[in-house]
N, CA, C and O atoms as a printed pandas DataFrame, in Angstrom:
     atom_number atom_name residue_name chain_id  residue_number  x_coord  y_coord  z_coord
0              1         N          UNK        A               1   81.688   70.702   72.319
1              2        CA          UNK        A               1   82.405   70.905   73.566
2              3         C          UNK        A               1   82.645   69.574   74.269
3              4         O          UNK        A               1   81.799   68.683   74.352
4              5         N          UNK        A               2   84.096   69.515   74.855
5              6        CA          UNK        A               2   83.829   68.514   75.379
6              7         C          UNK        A               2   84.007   68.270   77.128
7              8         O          UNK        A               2   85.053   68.345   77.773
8              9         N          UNK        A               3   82.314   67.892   77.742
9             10        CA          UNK        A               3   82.008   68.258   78.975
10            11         C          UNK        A               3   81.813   67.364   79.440
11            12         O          UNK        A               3   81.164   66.476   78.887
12            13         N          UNK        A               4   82.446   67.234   80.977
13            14        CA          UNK        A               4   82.284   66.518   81.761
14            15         C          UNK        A               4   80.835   66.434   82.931
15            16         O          UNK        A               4   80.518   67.406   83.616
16            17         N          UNK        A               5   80.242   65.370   82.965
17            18        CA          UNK        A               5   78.779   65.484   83.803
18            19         C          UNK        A               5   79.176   64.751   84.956
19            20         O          UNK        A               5   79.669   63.625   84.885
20            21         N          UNK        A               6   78.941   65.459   86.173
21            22        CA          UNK        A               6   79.101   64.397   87.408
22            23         C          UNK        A               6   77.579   64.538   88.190
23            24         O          UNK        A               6   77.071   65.634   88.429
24            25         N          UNK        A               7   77.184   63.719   88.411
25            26        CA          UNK        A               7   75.242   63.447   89.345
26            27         C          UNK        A               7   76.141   62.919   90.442
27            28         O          UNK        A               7   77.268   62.423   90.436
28            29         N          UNK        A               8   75.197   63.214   91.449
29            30        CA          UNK        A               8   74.966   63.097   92.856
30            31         C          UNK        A               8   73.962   62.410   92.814
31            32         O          UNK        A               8   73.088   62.931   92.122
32            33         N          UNK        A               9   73.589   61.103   93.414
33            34        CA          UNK        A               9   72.174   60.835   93.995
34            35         C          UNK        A               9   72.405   59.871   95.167
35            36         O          UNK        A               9   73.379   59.294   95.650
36            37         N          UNK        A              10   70.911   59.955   95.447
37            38        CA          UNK        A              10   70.737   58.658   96.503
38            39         C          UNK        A              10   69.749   57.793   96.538
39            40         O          UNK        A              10   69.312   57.560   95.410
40            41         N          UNK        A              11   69.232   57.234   97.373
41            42        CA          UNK        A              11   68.936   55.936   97.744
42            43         C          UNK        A              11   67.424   56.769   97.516
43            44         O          UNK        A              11   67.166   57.877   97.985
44            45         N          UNK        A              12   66.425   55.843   96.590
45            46        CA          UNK        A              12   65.052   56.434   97.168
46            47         C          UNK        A              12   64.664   56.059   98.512
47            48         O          UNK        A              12   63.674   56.763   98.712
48            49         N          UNK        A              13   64.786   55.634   99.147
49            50        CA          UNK        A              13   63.991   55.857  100.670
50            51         C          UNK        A              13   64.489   57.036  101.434
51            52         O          UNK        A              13   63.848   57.987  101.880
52            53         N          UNK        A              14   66.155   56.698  101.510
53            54        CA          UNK        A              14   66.560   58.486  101.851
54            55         C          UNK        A              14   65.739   59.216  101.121
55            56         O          UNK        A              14   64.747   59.684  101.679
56            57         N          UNK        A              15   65.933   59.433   99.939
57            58        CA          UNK        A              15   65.696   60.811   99.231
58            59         C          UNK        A              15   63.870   61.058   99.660
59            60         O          UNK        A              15   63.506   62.230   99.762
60            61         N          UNK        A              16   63.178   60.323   99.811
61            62        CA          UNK        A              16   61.772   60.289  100.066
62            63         C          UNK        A              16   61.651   61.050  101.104
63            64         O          UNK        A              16   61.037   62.104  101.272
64            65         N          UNK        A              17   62.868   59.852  102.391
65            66        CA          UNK        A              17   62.485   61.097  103.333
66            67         C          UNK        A              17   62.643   62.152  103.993
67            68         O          UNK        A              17   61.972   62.705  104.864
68            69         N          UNK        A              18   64.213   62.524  103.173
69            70        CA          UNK        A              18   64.289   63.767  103.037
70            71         C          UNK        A              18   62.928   64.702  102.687
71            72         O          UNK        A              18   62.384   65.500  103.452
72            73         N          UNK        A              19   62.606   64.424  101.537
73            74        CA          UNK        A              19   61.438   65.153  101.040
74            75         C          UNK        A              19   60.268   65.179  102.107
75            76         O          UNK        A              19   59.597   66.210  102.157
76            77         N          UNK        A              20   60.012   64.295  102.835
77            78        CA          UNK        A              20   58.940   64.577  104.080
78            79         C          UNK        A              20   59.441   65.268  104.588
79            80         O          UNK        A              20   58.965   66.390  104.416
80            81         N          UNK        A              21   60.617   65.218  105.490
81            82        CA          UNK        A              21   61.340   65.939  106.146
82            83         C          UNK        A              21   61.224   67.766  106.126
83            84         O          UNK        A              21   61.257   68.693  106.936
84            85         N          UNK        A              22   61.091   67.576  104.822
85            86        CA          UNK        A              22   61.578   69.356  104.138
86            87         C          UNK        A              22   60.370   69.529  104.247
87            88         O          UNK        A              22   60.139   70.672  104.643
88            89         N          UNK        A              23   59.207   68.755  104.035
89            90        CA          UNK        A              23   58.048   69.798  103.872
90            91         C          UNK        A              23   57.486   70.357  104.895
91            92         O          UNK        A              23   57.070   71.501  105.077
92            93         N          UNK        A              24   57.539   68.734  106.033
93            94        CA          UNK        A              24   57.557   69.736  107.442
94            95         C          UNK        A              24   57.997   70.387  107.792
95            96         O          UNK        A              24   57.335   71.186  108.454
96            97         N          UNK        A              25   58.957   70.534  107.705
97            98        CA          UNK        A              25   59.324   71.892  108.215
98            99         C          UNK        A              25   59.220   73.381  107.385
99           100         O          UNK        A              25   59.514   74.464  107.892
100          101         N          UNK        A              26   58.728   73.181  105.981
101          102        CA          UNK        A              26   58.318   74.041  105.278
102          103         C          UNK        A              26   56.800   74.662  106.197
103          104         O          UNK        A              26   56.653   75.795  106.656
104          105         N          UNK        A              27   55.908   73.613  106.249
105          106        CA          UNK        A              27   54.592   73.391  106.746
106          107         C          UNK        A              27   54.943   74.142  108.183
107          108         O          UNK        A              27   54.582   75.313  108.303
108          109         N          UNK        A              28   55.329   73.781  108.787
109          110        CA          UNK        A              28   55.641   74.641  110.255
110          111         C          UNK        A              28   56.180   75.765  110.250
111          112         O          UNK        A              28   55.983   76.532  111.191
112          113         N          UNK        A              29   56.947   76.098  109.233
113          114        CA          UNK        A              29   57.870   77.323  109.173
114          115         C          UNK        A              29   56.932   78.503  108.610
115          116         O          UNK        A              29   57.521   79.345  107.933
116          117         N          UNK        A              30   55.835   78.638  108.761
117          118        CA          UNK        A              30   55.594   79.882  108.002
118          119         C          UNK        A              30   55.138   79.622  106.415
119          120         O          UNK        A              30   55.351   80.564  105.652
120          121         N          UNK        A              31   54.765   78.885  106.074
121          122        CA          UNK        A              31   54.365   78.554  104.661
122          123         C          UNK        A              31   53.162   78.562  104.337
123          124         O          UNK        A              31   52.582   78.998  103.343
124          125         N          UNK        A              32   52.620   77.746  105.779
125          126        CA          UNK        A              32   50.997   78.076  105.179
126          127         C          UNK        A              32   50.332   80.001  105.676
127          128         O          UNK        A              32   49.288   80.582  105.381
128          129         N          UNK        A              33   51.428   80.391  106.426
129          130        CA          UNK        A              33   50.784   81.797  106.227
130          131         C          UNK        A              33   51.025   82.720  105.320
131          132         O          UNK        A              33   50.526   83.845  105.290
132          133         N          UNK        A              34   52.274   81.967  104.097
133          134        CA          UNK        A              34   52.215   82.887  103.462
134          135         C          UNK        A              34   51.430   82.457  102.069
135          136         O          UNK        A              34   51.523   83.211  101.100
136          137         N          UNK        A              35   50.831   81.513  101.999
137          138        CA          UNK        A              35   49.992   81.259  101.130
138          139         C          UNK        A              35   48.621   82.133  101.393
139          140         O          UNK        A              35   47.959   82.771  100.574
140          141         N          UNK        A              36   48.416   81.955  102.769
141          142        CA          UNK        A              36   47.002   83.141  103.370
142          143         C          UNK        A              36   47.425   84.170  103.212
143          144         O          UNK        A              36   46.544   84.919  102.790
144          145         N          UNK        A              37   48.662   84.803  103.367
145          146        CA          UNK        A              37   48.767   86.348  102.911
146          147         C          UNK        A              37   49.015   86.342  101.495
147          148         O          UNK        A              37   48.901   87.543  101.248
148          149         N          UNK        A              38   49.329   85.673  100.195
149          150        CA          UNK        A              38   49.183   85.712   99.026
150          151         C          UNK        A              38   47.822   86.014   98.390
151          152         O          UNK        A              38   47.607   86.821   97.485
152          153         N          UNK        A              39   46.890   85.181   99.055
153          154        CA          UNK        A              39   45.706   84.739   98.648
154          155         C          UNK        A              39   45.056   86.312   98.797
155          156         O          UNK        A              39   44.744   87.179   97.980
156          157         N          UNK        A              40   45.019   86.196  100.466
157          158        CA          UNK        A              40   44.436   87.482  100.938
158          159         C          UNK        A              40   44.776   89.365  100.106
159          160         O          UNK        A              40   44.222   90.444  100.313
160          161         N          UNK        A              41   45.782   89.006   99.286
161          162        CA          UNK        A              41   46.567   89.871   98.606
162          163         C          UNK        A              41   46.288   89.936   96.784
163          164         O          UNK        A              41   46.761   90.693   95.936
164          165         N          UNK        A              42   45.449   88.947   96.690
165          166        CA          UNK        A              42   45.335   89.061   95.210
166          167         C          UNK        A              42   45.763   87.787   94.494
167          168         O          UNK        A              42   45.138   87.369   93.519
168          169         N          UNK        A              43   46.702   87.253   94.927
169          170        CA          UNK        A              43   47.288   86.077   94.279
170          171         C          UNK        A              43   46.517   85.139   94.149
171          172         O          UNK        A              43   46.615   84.432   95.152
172          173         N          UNK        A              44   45.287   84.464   92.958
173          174        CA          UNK        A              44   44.521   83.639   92.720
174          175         C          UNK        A              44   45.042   82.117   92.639
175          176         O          UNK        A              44   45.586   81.797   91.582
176          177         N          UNK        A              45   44.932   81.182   93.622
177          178        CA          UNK        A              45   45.521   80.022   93.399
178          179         C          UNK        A              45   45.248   79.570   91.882
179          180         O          UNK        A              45   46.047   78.734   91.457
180          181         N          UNK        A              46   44.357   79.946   91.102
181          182        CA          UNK        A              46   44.731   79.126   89.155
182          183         C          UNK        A              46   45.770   79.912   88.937
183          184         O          UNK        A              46   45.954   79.728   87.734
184          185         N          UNK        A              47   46.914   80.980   89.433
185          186        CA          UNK        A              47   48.374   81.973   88.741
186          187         C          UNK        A              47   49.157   80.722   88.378
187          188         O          UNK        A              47   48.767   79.642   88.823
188          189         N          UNK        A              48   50.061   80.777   87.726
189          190        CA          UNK        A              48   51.226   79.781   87.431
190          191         C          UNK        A              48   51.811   78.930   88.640
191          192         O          UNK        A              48   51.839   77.747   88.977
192          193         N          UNK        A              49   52.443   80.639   89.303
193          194        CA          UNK        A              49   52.727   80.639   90.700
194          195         C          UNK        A              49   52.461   80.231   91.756
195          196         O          UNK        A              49   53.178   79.747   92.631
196          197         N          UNK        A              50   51.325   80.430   91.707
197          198        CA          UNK        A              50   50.222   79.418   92.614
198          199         C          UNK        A              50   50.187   77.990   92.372
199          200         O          UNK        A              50   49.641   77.274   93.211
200          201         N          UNK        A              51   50.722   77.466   91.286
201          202        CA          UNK        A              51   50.632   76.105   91.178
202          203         C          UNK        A              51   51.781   75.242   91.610
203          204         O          UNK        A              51   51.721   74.066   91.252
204          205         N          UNK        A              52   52.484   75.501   92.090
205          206        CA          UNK        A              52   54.246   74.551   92.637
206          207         C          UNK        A              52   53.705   74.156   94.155
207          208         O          UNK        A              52   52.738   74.560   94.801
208          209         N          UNK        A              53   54.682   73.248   94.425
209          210        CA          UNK        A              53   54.586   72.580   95.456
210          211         C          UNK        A              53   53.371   72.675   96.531
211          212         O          UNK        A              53   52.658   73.541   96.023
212          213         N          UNK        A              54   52.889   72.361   97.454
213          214        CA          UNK        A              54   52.851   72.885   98.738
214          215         C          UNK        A              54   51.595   74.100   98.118
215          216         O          UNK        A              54   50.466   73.821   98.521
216          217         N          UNK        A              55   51.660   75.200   97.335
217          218        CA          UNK        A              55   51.076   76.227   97.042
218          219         C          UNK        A              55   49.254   75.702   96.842
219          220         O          UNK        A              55   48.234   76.276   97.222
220          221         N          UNK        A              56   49.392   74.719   96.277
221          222        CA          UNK        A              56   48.048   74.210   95.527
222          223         C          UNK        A              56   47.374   73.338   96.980
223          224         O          UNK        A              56   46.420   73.804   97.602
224          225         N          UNK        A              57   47.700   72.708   97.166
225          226        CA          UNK        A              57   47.500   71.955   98.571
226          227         C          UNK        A              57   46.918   73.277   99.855
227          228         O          UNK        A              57   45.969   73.199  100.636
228          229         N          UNK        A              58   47.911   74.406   99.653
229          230        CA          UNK        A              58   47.585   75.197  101.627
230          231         C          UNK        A              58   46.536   75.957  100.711
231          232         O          UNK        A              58   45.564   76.343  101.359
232          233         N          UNK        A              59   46.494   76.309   99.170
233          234        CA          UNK        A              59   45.102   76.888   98.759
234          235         C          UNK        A              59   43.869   76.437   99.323
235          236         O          UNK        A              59   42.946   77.121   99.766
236          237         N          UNK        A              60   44.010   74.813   99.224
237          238        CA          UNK        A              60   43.176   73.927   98.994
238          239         C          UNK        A              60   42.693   74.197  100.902
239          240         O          UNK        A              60   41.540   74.015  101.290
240          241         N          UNK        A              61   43.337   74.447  101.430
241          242        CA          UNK        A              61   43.404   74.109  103.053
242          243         C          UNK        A              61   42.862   75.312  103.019
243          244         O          UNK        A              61   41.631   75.307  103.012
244          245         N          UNK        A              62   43.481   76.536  102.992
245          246        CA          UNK        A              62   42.280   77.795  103.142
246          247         C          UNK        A              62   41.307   77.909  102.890
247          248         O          UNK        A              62   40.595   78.698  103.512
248          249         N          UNK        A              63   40.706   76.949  101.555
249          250        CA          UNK        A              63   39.502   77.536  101.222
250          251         C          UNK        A              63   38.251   76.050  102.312
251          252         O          UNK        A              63   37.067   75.776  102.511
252          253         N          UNK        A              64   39.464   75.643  102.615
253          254        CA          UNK        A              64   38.664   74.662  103.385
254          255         C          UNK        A              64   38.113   73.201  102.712
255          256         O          UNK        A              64   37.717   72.357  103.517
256          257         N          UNK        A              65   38.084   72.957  101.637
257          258        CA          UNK        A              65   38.552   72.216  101.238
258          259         C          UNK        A              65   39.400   70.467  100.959
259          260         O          UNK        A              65   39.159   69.502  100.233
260          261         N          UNK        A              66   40.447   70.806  101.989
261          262        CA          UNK        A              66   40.942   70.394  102.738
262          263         C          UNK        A              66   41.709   70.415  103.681
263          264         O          UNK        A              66   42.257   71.479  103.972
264          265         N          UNK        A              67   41.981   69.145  104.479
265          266        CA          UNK        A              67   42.445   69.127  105.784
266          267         C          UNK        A              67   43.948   69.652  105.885
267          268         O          UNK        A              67   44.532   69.729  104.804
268          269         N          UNK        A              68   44.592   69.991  106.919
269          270        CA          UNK        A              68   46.142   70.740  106.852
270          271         C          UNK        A              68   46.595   69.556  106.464
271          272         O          UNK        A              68   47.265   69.520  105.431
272          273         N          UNK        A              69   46.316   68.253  107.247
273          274        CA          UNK        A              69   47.068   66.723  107.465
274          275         C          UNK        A              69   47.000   66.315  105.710
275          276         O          UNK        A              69   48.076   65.908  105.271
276          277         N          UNK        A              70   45.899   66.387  104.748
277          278        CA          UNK        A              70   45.597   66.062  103.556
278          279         C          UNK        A              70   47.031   67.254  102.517
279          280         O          UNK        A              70   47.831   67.068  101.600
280          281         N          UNK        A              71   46.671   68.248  103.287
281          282        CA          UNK        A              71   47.684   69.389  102.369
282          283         C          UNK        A              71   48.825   68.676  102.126
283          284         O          UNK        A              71   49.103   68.137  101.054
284          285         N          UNK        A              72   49.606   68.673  103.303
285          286        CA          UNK        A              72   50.678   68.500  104.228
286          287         C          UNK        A              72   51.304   66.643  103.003
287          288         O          UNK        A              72   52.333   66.211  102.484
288          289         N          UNK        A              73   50.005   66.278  103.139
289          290        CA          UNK        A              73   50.626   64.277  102.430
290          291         C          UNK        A              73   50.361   64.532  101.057
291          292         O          UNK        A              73   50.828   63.838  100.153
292          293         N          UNK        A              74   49.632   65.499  100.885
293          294        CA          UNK        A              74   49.174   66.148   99.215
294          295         C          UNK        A              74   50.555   66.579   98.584
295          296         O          UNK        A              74   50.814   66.221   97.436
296          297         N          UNK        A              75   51.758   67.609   99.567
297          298        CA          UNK        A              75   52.822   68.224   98.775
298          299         C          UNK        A              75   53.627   66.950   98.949
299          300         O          UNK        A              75   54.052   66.603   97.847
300          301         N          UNK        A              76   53.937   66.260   99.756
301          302        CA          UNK        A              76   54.752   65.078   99.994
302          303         C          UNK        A              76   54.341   64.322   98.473
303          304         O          UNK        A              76   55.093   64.491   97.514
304          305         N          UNK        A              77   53.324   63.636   98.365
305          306        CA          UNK        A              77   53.231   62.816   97.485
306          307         C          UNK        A              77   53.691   63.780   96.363
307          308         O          UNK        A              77   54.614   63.305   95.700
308          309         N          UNK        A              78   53.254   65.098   95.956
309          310        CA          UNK        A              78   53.384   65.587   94.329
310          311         C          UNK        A              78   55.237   66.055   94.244
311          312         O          UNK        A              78   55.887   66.404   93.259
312          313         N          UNK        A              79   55.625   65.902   95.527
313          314        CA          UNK        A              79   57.056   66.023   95.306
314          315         C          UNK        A              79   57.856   65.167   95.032
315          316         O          UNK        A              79   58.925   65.195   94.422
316          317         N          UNK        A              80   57.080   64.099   95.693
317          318        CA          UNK        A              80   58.213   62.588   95.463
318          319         C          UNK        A              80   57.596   62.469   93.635
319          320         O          UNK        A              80   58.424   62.019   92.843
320          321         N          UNK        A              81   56.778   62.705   93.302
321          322        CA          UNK        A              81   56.304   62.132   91.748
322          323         C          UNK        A              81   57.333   62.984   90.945
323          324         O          UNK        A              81   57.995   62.526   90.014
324          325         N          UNK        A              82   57.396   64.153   91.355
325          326        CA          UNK        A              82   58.146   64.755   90.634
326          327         C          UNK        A              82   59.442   64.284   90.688
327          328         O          UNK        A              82   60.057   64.038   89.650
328          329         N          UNK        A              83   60.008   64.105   91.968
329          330        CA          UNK        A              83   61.516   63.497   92.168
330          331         C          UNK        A              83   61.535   61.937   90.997
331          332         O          UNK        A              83   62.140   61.833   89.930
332          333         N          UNK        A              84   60.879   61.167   91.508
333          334        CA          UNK        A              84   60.864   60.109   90.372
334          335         C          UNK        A              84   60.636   60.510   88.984
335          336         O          UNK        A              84   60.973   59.737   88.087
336          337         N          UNK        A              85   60.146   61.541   88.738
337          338        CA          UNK        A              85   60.118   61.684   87.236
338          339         C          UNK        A              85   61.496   61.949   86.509
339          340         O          UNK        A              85   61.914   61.545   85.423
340          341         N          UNK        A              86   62.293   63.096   87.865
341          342        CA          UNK        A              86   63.480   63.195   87.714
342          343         C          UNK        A              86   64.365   62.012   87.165
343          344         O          UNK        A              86   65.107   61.925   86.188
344          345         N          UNK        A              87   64.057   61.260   88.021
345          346        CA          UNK        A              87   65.410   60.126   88.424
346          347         C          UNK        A              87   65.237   59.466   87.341
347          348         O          UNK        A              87   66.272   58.983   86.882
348          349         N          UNK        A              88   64.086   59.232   86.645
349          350        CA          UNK        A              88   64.022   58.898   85.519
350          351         C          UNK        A              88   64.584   59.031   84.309
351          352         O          UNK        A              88   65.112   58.168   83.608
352          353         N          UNK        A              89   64.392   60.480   84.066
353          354        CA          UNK        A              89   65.196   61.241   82.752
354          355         C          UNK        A              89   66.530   61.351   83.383
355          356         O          UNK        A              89   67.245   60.504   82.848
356          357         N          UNK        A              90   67.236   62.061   84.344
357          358        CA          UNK        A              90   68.563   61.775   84.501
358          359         C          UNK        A              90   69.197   60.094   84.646
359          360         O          UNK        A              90   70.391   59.961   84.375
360          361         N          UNK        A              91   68.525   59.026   85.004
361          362        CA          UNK        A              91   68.660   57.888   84.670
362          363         C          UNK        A              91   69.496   57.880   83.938
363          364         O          UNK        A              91   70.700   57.866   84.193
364          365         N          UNK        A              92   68.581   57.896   82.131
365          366        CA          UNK        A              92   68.886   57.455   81.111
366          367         C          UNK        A              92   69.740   58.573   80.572
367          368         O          UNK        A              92   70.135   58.477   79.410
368          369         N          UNK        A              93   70.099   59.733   81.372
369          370        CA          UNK        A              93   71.757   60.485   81.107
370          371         C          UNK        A              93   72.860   59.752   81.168
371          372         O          UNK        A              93   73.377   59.405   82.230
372          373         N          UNK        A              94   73.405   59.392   79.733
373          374        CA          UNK        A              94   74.103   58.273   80.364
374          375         C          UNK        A              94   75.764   59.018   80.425
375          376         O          UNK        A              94   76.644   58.359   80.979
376          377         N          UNK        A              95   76.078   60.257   79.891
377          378        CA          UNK        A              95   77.529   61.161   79.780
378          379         C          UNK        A              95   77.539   61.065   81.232
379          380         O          UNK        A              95   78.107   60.012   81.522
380          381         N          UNK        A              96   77.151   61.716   82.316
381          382        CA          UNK        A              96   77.343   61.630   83.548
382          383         C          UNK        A              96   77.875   60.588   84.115
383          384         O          UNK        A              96   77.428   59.457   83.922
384          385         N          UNK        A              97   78.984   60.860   84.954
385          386        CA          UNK        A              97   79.180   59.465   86.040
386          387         C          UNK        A              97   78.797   60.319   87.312
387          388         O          UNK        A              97   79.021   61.468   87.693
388          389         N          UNK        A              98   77.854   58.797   87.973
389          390        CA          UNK        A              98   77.170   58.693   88.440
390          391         C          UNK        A              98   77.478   58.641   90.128
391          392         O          UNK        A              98   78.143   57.618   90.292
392          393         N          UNK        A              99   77.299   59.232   91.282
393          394        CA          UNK        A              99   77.871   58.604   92.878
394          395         C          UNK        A              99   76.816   58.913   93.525
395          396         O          UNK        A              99   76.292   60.019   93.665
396          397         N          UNK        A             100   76.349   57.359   94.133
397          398        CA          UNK        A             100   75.726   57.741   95.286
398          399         C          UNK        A             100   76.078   57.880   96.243
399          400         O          UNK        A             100   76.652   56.908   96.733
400          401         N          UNK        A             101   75.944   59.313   97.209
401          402        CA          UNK        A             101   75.931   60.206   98.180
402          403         C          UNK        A             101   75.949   59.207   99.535
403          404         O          UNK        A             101   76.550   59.902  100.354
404          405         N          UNK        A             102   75.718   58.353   99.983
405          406        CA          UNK        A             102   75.288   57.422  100.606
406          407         C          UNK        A             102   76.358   56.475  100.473
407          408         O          UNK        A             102   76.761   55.825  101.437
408          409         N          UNK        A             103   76.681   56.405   99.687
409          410        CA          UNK        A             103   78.315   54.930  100.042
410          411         C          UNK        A             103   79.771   55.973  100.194
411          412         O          UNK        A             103   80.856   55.394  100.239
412          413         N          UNK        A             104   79.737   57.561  100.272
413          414        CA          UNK        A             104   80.919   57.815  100.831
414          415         C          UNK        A             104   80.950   58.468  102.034
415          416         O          UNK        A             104   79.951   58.725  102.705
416          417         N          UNK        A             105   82.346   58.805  102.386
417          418        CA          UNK        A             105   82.072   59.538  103.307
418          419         C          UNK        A             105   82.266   60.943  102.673
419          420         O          UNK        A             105   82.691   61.014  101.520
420          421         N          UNK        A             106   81.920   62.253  103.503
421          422        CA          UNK        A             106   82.208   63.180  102.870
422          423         C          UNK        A             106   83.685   63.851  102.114
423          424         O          UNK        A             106   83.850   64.782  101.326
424          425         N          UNK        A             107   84.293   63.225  102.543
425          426        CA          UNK        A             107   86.140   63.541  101.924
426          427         C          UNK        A             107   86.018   62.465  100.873
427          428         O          UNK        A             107   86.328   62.766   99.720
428          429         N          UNK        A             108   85.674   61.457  101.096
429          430        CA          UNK        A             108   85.908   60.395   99.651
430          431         C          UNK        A             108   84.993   61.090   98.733
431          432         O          UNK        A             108   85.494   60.920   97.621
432          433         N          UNK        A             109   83.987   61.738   98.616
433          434        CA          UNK        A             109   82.526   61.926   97.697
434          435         C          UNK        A             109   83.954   63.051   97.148
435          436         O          UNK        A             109   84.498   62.712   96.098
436          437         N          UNK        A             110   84.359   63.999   97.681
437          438        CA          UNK        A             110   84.883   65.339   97.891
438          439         C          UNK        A             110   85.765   64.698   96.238
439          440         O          UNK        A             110   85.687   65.067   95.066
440          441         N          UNK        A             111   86.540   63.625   96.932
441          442        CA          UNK        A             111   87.859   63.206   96.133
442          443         C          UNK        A             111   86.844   62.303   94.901
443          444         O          UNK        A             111   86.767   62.874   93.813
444          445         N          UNK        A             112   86.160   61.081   95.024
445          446        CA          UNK        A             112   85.425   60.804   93.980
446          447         C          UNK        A             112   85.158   62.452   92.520
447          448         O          UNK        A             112   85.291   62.566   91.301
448          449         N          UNK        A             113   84.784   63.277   93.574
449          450        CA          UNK        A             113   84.446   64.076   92.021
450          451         C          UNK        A             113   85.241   65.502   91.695
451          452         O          UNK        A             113   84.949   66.454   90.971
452          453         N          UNK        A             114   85.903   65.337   92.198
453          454        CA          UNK        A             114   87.105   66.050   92.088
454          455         C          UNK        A             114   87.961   65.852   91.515
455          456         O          UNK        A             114   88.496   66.708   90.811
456          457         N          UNK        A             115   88.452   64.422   91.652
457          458        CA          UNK        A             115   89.713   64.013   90.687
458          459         C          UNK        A             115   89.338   63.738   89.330
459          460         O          UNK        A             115   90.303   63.801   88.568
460          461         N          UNK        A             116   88.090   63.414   88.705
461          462        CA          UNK        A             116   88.158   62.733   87.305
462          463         C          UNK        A             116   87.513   64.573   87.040
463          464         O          UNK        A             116   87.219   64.829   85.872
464          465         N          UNK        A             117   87.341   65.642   88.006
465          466        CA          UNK        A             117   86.887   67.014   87.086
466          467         C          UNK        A             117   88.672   67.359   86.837
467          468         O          UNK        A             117   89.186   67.353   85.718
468          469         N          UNK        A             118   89.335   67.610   87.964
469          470        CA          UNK        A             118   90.693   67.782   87.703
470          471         C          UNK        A             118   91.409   67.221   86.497
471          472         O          UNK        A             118   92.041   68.012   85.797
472          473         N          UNK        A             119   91.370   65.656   86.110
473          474        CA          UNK        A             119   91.768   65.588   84.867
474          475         C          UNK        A             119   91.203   65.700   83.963
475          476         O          UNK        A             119   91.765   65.490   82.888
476          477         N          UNK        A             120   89.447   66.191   84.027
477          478        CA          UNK        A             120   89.396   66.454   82.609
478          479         C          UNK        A             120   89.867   67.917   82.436
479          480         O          UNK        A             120   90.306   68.192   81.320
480          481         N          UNK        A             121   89.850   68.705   83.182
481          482        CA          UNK        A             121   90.414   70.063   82.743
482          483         C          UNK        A             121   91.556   70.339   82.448
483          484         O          UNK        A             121   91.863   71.363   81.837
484          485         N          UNK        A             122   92.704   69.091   83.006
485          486        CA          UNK        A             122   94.029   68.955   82.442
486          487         C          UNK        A             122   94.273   68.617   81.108
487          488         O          UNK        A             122   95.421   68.696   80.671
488          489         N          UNK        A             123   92.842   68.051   80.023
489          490        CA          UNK        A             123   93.231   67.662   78.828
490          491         C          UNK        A             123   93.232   68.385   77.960
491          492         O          UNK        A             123   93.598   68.011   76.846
């Protein structure tokens, strides 16, 4: 087949702190209570399920364990590792062309990946 790849990325310091960003407000929004109503419900933090983001960390905080503040820099750090692991393997994708999100504005990004999808579907 022949397919066209277009990536989006950005800047690691943005993208980092985006990722703080999100967790707080994950963390404030209702997240760590629904890890206490999981728990309280059967859901054993060793489940699969139990193991993603944020999940392993507010375990860790219920059972006391640790601190909310430790949880809280616990999902931050295992998210950014993961993001870099990302950026890594899509890195070395090399079919994709590549735009960082960050040098357009939103109508140029729009037109950047729009026009080279438009002609490849014209071929």
């Amino acid at each position: 087949m022949d397919v066209l790849y277009i990536g989006l990325n950005r800047g690691r310091a943005e993208l980092y702190e985006n990722i703080a960003s999100r967790v707080r407000r994950q963390f404030s929004s209702g997240y760590p209570e629904e890890v206490e109503w999981l728990l309280k419900n059967g859901f054993d933090e060793r489940f699969p399920s139990m193991q993603g983001f944020g999940y392993k960390e507010l375990a860790a905080w219920h059972r006391g364990t640790m601190t909310f503040e430790e949880a809280l820099e616990g999902d931050i750090r295992r998210t950014k590792a993961f993001c870099r692991r990302q950026m890594t393997w899509f890195g070395k994708f090399s079919p994709a062309l590549w735009h960082d999100v960050s040098e357009y504005s939103a109508s140029a990004l729009l037109t950047a990946v729009t026009e080279p999808a438009k002609a490849h579907l014209g071929r």
